[in-house]
C-alpha positions in Angstrom: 0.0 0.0 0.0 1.0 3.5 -1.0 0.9 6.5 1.6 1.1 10.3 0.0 1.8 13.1 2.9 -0.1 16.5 2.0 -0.8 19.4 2.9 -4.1 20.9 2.5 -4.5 24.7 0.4 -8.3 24.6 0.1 -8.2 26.8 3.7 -5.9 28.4 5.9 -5.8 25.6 8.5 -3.3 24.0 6.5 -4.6 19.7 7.4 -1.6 17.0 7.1 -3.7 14.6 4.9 -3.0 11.4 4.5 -4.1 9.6 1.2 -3.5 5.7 1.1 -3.5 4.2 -2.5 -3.2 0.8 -3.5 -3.0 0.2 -7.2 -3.6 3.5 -8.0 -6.9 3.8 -6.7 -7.4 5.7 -3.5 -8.6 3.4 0.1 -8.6 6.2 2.4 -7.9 9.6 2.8 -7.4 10.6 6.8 -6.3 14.0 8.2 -8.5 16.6 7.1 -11.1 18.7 9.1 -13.5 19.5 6.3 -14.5 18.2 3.2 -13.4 20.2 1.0 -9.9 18.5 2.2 -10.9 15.4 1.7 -12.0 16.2 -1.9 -8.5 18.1 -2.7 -6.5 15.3 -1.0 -8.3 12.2 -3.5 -8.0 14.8 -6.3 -4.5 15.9 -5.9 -3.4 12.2 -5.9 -5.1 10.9 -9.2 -5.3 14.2 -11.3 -3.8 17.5 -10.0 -4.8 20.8 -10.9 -4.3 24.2 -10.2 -5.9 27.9 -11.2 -3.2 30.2 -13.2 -3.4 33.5 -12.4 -1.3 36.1 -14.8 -1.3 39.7 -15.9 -1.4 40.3 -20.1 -1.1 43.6 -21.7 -3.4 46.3 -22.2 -3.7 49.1 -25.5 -6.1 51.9 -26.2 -5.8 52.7 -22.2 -4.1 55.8 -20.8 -4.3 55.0 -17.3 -3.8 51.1 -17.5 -0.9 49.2 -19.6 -1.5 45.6 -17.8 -4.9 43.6 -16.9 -5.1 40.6 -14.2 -6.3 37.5 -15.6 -7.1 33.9 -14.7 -7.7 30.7 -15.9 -12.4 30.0 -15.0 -11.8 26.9 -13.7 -8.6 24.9 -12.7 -6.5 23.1 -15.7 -4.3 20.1 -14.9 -1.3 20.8 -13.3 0.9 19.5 -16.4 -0.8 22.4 -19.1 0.6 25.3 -16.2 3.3 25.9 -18.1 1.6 25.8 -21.4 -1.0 28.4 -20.4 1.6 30.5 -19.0 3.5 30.4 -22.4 -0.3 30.8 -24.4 -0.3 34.4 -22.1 3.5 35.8 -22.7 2.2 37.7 -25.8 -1.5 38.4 -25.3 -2.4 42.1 -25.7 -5.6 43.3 -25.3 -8.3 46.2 -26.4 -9.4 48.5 -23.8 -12.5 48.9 -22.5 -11.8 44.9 -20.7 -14.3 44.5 -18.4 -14.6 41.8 -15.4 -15.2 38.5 -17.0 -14.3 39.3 -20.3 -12.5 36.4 -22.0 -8.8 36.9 -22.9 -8.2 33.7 -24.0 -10.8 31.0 -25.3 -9.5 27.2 -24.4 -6.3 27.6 -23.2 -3.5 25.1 -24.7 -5.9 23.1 -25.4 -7.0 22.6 -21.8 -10.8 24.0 -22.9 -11.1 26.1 -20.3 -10.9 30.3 -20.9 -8.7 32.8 -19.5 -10.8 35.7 -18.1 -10.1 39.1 -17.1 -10.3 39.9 -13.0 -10.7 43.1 -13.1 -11.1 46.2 -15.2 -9.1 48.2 -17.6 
């Protein structure tokens, strides 16, 4: 049987978690407080992912020259650096607007990259 040792980052308690695997499926996950640590701990195992957030160039703004942006949902953890890459040239039109999608599908990922704020 297979142990894996995390730490929880779905709160600021910070839960040791412990997930027990045996053939790659998980047994049992001990450790966590809430459920939403339970849930991160079973997925972090078996498929990891994460939420990028990144800044991309503004034009046709005096006042602002970058807009924050993220990823809608979380994208697994082996397209971060691919996403990250997909943003190192992205300039956008002001007026952006909360919401408004930067990127559509992210390498490949299908999940957007939306503005976080406005510009």
């Amino acid at each position: 049987m297979e142990k894996r040792e995390l730490t929880c980052i779905q709160c600021p308690m910070g839960c040791a978690i412990t997930v027990e695997m045996e053939n790659g499926e998980v047994v049992n996950i001990s450790g966590y407080t809430c459920n939403r640590g339970k849930i991160y701990a079973g997925k972090e195992v078996t498929n990891p992912t994460r939420t990028v957030t990144s800044s991309v160039r503004v034009t046709g703004s005096a006042a602002e020259q970058m807009v924050s942006v993220k990823t809608k949902t979380d994208i697994p953890k082996d397209k971060v650096f691919a996403c990250v890459k997909a943003l190192k040239g992205v300039t956008v039109q002001a007026p952006v607007r909360i919401g408004d999608v930067v990127v559509h599908d992210v390498a490949g990922t299908g999940v957007d990259v939306v503005a976080t704020r406005n510009a």
